[in-house]
C-alpha positions as semicolon CSV with decimal commas, in nm:
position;residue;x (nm);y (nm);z (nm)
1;X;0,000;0,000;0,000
2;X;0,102;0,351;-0,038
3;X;0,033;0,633;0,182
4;X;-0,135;0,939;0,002
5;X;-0,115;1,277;0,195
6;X;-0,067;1,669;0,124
7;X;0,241;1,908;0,200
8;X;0,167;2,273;0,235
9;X;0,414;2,559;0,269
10;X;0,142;2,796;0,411
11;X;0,162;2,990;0,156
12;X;-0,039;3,337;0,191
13;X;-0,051;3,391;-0,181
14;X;-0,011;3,758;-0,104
15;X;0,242;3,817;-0,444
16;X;-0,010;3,641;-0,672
17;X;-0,133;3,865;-0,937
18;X;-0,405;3,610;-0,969
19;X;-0,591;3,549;-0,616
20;X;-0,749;3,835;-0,436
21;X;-0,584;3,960;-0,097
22;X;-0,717;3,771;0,223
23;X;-0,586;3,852;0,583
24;X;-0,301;3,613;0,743
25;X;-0,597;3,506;0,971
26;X;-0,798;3,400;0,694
27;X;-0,466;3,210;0,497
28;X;-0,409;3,028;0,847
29;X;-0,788;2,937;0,878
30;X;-0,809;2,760;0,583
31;X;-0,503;2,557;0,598
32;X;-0,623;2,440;0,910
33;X;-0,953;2,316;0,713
34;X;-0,752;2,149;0,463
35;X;-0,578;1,979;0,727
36;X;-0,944;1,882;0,880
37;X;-1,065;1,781;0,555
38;X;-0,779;1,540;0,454
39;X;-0,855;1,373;0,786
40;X;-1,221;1,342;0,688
41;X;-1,162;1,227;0,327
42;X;-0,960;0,961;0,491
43;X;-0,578;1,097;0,361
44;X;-0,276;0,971;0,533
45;X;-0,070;1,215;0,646
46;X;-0,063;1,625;0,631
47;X;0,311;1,796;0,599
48;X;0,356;2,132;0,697
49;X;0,706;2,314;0,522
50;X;0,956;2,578;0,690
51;X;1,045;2,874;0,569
52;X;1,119;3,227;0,630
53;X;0,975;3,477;0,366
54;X;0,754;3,714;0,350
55;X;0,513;3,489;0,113
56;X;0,502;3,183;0,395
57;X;0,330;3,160;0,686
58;X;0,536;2,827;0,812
59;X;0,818;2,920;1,023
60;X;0,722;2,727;1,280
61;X;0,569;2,409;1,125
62;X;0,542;2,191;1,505
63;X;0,286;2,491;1,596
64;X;0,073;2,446;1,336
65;X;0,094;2,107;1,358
66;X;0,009;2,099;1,681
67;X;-0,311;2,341;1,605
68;X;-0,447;2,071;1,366
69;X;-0,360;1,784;1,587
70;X;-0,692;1,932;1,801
71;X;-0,895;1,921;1,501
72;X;-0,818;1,575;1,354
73;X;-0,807;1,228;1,437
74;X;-0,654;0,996;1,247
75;X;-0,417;1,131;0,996
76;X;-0,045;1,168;1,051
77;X;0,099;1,494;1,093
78;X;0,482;1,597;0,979
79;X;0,711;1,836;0,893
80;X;0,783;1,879;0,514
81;X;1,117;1,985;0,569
82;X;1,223;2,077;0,912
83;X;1,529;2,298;0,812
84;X;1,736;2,086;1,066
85;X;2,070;2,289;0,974
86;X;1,938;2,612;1,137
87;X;1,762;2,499;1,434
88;X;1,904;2,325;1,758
89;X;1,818;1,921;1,718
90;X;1,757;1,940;2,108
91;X;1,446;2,217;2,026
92;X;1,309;2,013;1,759
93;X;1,282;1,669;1,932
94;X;1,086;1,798;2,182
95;X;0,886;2,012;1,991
96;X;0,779;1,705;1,804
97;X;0,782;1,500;2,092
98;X;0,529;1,721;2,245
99;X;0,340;1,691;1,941
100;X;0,334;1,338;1,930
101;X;0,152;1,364;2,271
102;X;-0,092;1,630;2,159
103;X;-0,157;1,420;1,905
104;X;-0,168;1,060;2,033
105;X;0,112;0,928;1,880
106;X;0,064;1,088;1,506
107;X;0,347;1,278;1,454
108;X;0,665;1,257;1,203
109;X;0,909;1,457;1,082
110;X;1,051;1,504;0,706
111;X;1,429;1,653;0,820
112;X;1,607;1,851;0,554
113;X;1,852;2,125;0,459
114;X;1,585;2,338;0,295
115;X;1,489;2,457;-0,042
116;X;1,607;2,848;-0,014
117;X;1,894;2,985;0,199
118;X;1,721;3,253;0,394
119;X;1,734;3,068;0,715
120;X;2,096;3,017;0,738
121;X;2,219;3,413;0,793
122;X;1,872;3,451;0,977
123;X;2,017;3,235;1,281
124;X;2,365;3,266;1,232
125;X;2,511;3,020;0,984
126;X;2,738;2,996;0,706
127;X;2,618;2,889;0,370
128;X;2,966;2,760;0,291
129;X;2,912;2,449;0,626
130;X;2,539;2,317;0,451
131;X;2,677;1,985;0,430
132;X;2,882;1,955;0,723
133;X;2,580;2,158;0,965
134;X;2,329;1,893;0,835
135;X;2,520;1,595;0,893
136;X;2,652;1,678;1,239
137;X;2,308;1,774;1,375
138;X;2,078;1,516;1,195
139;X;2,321;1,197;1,358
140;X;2,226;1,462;1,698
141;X;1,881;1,439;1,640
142;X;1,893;1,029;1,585
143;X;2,095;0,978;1,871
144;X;1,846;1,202;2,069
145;X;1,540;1,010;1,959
146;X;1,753;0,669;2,067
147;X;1,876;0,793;2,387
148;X;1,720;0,951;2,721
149;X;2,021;0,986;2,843
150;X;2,295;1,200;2,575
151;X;2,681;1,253;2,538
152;X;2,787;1,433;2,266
153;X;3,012;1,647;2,085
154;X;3,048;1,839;1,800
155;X;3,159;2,143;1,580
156;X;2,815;2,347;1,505
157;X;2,694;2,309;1,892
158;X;2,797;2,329;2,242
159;X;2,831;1,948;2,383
160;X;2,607;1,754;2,608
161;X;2,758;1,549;2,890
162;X;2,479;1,279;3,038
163;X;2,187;1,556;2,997
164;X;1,830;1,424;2,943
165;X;1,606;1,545;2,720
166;X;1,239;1,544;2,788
167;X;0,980;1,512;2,683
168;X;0,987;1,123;2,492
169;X;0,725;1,112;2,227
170;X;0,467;0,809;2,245
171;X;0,575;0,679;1,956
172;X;0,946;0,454;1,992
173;X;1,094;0,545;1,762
174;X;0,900;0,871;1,655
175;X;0,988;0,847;1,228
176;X;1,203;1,035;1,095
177;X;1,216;1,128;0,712
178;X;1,528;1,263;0,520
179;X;1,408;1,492;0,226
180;X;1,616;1,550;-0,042
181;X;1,600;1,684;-0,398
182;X;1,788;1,405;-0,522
183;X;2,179;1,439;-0,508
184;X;2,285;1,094;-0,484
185;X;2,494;1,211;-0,142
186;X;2,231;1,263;0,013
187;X;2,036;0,972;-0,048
188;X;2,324;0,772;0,038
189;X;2,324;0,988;0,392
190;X;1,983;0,869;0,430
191;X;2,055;0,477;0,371
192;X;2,348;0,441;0,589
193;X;2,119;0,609;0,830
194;X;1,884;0,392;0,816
195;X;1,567;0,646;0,805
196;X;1,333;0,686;0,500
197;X;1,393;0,876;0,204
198;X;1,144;1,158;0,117
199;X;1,234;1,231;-0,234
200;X;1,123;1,586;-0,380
201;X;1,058;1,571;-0,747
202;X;0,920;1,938;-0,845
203;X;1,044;1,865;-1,218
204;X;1,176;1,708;-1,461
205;X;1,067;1,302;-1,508
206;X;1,038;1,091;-1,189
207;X;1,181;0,754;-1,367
208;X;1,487;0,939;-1,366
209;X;1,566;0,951;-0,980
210;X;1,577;0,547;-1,011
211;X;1,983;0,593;-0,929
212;X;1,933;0,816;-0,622
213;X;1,716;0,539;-0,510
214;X;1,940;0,233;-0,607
215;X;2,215;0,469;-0,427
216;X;1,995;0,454;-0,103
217;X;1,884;0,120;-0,108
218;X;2,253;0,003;-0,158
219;X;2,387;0,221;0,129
220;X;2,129;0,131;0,369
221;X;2,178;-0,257;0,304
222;X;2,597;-0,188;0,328
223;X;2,479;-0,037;0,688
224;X;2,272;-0,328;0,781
225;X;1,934;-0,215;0,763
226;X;1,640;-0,434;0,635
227;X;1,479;-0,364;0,294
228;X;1,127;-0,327;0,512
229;X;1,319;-0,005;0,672
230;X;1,430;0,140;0,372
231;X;1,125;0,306;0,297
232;X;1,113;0,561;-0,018
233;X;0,843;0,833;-0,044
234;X;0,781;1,134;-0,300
235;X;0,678;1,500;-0,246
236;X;0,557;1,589;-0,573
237;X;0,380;1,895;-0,698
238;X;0,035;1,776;-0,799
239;X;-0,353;1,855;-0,845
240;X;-0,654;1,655;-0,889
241;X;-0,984;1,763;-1,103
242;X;-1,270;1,609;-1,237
243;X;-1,084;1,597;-1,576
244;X;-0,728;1,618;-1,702
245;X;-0,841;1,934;-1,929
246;X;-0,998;2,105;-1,608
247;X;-0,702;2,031;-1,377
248;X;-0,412;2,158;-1,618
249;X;-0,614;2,477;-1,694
250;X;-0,697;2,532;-1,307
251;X;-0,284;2,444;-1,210
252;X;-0,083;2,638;-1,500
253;X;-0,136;3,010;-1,484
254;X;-0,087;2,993;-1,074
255;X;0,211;2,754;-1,137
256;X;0,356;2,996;-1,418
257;X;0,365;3,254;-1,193
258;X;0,517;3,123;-0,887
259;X;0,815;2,899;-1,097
260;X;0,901;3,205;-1,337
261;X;0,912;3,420;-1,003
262;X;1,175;3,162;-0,828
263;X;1,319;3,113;-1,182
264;X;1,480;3,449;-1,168
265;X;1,605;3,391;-0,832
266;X;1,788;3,125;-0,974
267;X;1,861;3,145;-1,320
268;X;1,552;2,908;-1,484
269;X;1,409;3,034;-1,811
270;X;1,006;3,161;-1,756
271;X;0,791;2,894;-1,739
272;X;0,597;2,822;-2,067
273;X;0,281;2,618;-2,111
274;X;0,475;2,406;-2,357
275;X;0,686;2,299;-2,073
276;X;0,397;2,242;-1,822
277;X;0,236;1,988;-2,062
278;X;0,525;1,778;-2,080
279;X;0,569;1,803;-1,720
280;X;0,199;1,655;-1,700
281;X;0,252;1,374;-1,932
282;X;0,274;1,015;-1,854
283;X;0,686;1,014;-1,739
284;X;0,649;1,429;-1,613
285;X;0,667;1,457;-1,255
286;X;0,367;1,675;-1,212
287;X;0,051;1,534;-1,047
288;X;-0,190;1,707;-1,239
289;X;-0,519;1,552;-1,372
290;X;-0,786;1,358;-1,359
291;X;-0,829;1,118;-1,047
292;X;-0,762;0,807;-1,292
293;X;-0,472;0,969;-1,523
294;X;-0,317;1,054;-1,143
295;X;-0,375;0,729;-0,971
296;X;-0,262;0,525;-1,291
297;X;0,077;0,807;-1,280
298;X;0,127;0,692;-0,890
299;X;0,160;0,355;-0,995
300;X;0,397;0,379;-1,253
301;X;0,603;0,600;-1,074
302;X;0,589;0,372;-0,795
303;X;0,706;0,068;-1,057
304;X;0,956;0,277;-1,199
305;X;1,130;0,320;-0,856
306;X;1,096;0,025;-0,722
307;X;0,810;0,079;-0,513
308;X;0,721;0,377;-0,328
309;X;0,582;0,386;0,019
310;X;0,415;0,786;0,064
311;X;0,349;1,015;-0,244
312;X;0,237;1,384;-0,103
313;X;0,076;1,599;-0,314
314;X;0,209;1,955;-0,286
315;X;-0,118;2,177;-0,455
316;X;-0,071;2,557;-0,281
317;X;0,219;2,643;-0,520
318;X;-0,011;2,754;-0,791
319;X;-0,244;3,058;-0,640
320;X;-0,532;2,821;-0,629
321;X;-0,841;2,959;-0,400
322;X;-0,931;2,758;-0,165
323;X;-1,234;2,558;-0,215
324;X;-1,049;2,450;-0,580
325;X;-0,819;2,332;-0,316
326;X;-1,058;2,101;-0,137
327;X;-1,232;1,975;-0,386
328;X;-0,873;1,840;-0,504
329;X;-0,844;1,677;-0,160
330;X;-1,176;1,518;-0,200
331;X;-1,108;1,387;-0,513
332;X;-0,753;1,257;-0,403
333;X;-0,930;1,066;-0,076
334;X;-1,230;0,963;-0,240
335;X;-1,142;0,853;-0,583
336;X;-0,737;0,842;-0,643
337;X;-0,700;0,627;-0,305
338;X;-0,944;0,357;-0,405
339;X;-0,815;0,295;-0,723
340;X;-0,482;0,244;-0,619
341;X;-0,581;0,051;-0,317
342;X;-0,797;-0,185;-0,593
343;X;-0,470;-0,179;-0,791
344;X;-0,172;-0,259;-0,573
């Protein structure tokens, strides 16, 4: 089985050219209700991002969390990243592990170097240590979900000589993702760690990120972990419609705007329709589509890799209002689920 769920970067829409304005209140309200509904529709798990612009409202993803952990249930609730470089791996432990108590034993965490590089100067880091501050502090963090009792040393942080930290989740272990975009390094970080890999795959054609798995898988086994361990998700950027035609004219014009506008932070070419369609084809990486083209795109994706074990839908990247954005969650619980659940 795979898990189905939704990542959100809270994001207020407020430089779209294509939504009207709403308050911060109002942006914050209705994530929460997406987070609700997803729960209702019977959706897996709910990731909330970090970061640290003016354009986000997730700086602090455990809080949020921890608001919709009142108003659900059943489904799990995670970071999607935690920027672990710039935050203390003592902090975020027990943020989560209070978390997991809020919410009965539901929460996860996706762990990550992030996306953009805002956060790094923001608390005090160099760009130039990215590597070195994210390996240091996420073997912290594993140790710290392992051990009551830590000793520890390192460059990046001052050490800790037999301190305990409190509070201990309910779950043992509480799960731990890595994220990565897909340098090989990384995934091979991930394997001889022994977590699961949460690939993101914003672009491009998913088949292609076979080798980044294979890397993964092979590092993991080297380590001694069991296949059943080596789990291997995908954050992809996806929508759900009635029909394919509906869904790709709903997605493009918000997507256009919000890839062109990070394009020219980092040197891509505008987006053009001509490139979203091949990104929505059968080998794209986009989600986009009818609930059978998407469902059918899962499972291929899932073959291609070698069997995937989450796929999150990330939908608030194209200045969609909300209620388009619900009805995509319905459509993704009610009608993408069963069909893969009938198919694998």
């Amino acid at each position: 089985m795979i898990e189905i769920g939704i990542d959100s970067f809270a994001s207020t829409n407020s430089e779209s050219k294509i939504l009207p304005a709403i308050s911060i209140q109002q942006s914050m309200g209705e994530l929460l209700d997406r987070i609700e509904f997803s729960d209702q529709v019977g959706l897996d798990v709910f990731g909330i991002g970090e970061h640290h612009r003016s354009d986000f409202l997730d700086s602090s993803p455990a809080v949020i969390l921890a608001a919709a952990a009142a108003k659900t249930k059943s489904i799990r609730l995670t970071s999607a990243v935690t920027v672990l470089s710039a935050a203390d791996p003592v902090r975020v432990f027990q943020q989560f592990a209070t978390l997991d108590i809020i919410s009965n034993g539901r929460a996860e965490m996706v762990i990550g170097r992030g996306s953009f590089s805002e956060a790094f100067p923001l608390f005090g880091y160099r760009l130039e240590d990215y590597d070195d501050i994210f390996d240091e502090k996420s073997k912290l963090l594993l140790k710290i979900r392992d051990q009551e009792i830590i000793n520890w040393s390192g460059k990046f942080r001052a050490e800790l000589v037999n301190q305990k930290v409190y509070p201990r989740p309910i779950q043992d272990p509480l799960p731990i993702w890595i994220g990565v975009g897909g340098t090989p390094s990384s995934c091979v970080r991930a394997g001889t760690l022994g977590v699961p890999l949460m690939i993101a795959i914003i672009g491009g054609e998913t088949h292609r990120f076979k080798y980044q798995v294979e890397c993964y898988k092979k590092a993991g086994l080297a380590a001694g972990f069991s296949k059943e361990t080596l789990k291997v998700g995908i954050h992809s950027i996806g929508y759900v419609a009635e029909d394919s035609q509906t869904a790709r004219d709903d997605f493009y014009p918000g997507y256009a705007e919000v890839f062109t506008k990070i394009g020219k932070e980092r040197g891509w070419p505008p987006v053009t329709r001509s490139h979203f369609d091949k990104q929505v084809n059968e080998t794209g990486a986009l989600l986009v589509g009818s609930p059978e083209e998407v469902a059918n795109k899962i499972i291929r994706h899932s073959r291609a890799l070698g069997g995937l074990s989450r796929v999150t839908f990330q939908m608030n990247v194209a200045s969609l209002p909300h209620q388009k954005l619900m009805k995509s969650i319905e459509l993704i619980g009610k009608k993408v689920v069963p069909i893969l659940n009938a198919s694998l």
